[in-house]
C-alpha positions as CSV (number, residue, x, y, z in Angstrom):
1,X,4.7,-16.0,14.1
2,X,8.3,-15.8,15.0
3,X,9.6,-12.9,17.1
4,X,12.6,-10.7,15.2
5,X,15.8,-10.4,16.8
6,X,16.2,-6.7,16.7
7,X,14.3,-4.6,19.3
8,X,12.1,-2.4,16.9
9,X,11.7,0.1,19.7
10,X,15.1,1.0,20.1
11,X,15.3,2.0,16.3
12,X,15.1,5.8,15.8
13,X,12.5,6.8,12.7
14,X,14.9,6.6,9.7
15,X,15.8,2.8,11.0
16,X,12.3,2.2,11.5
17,X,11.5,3.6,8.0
18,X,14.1,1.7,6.4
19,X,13.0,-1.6,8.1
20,X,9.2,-0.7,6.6
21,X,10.8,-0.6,3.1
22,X,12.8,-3.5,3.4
23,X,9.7,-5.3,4.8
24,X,7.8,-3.8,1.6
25,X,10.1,-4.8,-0.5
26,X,10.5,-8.5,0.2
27,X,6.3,-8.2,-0.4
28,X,6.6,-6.8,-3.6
29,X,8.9,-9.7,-4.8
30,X,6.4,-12.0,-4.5
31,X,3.1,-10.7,-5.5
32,X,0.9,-13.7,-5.2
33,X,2.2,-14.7,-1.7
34,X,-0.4,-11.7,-0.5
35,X,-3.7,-12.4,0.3
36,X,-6.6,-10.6,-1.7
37,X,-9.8,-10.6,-1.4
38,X,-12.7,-11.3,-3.7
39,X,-13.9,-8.1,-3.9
40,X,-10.7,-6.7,-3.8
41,X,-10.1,-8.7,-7.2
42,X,-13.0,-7.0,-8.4
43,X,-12.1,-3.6,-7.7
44,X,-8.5,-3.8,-9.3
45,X,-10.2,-5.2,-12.3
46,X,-12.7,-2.1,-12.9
47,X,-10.0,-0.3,-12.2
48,X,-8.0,-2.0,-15.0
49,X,-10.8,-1.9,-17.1
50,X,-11.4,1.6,-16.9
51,X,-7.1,2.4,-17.6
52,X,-7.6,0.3,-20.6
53,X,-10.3,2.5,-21.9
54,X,-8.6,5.3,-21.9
55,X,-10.5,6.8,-18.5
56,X,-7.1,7.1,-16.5
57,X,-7.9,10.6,-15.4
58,X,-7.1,9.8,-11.9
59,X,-7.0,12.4,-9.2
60,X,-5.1,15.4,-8.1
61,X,-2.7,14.9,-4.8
62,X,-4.3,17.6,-3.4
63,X,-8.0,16.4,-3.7
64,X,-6.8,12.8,-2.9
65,X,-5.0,14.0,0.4
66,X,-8.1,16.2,1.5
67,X,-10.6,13.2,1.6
68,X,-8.1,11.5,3.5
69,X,-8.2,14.7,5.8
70,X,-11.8,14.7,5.7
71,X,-12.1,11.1,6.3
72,X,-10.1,11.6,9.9
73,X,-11.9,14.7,11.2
């Protein structure tokens, strides 16, 4: 893996953020350059599945962010 030529610790937050989305970005413009798994495959597609039969319910933010919480405590 090659090295970048900036120093990423001498970025303050919002350059560091920036970079992040810049990084993201040049990910999301080539979808099937990223590695996924077989049972992540399989996972996406029940999730599809489900969408496309009308089950798209989804959660709330809130309850979504306090089993993240939960998850870390």
């Amino acid at each position: 893996m090659v090295r970048p030529a900036i120093e990423i610790e001498k970025l303050d937050v919002d350059e560091r953020l920036e970079l992040i989305e810049t990084l993201w970005e040049s990910l999301r413009n080539d979808p099937d350059s990223i590695p996924v798994t077989d049972t992540q495959k399989k996972i996406l597609d029940e999730r599809l599945d489900r969408i496309d039969a009308g089950d798209n319910s989804g959660s709330p933010w809130s309850e979504v962010q306090d089993r993240i919480l939960k998850r870390l405590t």
